[in-house]
N, C-alpha and C positions, 0 to 999 in steps of 0.2 A: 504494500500500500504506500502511495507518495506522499509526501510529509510525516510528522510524528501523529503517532498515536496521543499523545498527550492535548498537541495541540488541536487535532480533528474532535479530540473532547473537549476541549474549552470553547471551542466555536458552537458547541452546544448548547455551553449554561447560558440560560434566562439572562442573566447580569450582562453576560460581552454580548446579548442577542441587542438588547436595549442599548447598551453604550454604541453600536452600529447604527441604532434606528435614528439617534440623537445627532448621529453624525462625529462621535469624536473619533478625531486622527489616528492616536492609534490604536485602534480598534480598526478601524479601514486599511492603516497600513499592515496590521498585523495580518489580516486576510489578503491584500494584495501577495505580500513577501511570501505568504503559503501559497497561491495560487496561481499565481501571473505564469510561470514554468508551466501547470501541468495545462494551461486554457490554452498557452502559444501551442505544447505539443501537439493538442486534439485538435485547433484549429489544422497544422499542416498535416495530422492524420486524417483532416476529414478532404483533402485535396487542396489545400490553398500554399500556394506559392510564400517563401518567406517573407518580403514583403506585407501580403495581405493576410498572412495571418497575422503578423504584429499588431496592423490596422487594427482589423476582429478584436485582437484581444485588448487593445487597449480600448473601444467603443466600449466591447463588453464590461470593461470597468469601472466606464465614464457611467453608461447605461446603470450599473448596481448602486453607484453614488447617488443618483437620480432618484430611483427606486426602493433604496435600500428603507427609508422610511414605514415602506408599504409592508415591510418581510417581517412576519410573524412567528417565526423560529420553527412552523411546525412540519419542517421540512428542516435537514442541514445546510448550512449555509454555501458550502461546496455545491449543492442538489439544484440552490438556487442561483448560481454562479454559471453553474452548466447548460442550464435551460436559461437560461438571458444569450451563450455563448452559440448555443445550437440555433437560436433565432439571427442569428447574427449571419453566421454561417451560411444559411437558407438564402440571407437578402442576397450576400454579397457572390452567391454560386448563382441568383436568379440576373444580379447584373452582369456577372463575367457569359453568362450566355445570352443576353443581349446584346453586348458587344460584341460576342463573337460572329452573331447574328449578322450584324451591320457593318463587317468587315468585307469589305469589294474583295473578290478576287482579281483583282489586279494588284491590291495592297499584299495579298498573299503571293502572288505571283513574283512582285519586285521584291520581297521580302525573301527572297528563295532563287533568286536566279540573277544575275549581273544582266548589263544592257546589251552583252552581246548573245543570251540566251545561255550562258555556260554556269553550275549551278554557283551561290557563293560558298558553299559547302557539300561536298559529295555527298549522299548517303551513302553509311558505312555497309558490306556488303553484310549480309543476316546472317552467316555463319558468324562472323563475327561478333555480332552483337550477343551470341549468346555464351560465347567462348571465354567472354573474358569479367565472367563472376557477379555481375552485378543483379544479384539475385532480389537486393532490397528495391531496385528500380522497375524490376520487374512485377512485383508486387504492388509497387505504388501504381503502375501500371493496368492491374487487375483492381484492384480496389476503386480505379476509375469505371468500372462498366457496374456497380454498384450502386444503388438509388441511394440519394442521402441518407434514408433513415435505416440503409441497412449497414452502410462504410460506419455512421453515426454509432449505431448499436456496436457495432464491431471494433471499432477504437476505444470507447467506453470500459466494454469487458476486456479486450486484450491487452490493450497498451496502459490504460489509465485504471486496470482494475477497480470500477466502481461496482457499486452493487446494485442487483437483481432491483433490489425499491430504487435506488438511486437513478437505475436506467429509465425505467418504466415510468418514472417523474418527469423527469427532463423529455424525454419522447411523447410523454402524453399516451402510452399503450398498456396495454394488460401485460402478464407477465406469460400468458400464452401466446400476445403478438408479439412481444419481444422473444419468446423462444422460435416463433418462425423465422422472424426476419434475423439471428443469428444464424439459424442454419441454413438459411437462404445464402447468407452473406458467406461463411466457410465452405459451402456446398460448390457455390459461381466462382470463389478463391481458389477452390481445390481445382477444378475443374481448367480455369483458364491458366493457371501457372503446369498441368499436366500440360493443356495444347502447346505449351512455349517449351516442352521438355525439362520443366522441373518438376521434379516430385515434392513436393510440402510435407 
């Protein structure tokens, strides 16, 4: 589990729930300094580029400051942390595909090939690319063909070990949708990293 056990307990009691609601410092910084690592990670496990998952996470932070008034402790404050970050996530994968949307192929075109037609960068040939180990890109790779809420579900339990309530909070699902859309998610992983010749 990431952070200490001690402190995922203090972020419990009533007293630091209120000292939050009131807005004092550090009580915010104290949940920042636990958290800010494990919301970056999730954000670029749920597919966002360094860059935007920084962004993500520092919104998400901006957004709990905003908010934090509203948070009733009866949920962990991590639970509420995550599900402000997952909303977050949502917007900014709904505007990277409307950008991607409104990209001419001609911008993709000149982005890929000099003005004499010759490319700016070869593609490397496919044997190669699977020759030389990079099995985590492969992966990230696969976790691409994944619907949010299933990459979501899947970085949650794997990477960020939350728990069964903690997922099912932040997703908004039963804990019977959450066991599909795990096995959906390990099922589509196992499955596309075989097509690529690795075994998981």
């Amino acid at each position: 589990m990431h952070g200490s056990n001690t402190e995922h307990e203090i972020f419990r009691d009533p007293a630091f729930v209120e000292r939050l609601r009131i807005g004092e410092a550090a009580a915010t910084q104290a949940v920042i300094r636990a958290y800010l690592p494990q919301i970056v990670r999730a954000a670029r496990g749920a597919g966002l580029p360094p860059d935007a998952a920084e962004d993500v996470a520092q919104a998400t932070f901006l957004t709990f400051l905003n908010v934090v008034k509203r948070f009733e402790g009866r949920s962990h404050v991590r639970t509420f942390l995550f599900g402000i970050l997952y909303k977050k996530v949502a917007e900014t994968r709904r505007q990277q595909a409307r950008e991607r949307r409104s990209d001419s192929i001609d911008d993709v075109m000149e982005s890929r090939f000099r003005p004499d037609g010759h490319w700016h960068t070869p593609p490397r040939p496919i044997d190669e690319r699977f020759d030389d180990g990079k099995v985590p890109q492969q992966i990230d790779g696969c976790l691409e063909g994944l619907s949010l809420n299933q990459r979501m579900a899947f970085v949650l339990r794997e990477s960020e070990e939350l728990t069964t309530e903690e997922i099912c909070k932040i997703l908004d699902v039963s804990r019977t949708n959450l066991g599909v859309l795990l096995y959906r998610a390990r099922n589509r992983l196992r499955e596309c990293l075989e097509a690529k010749g690795v075994r998981p």
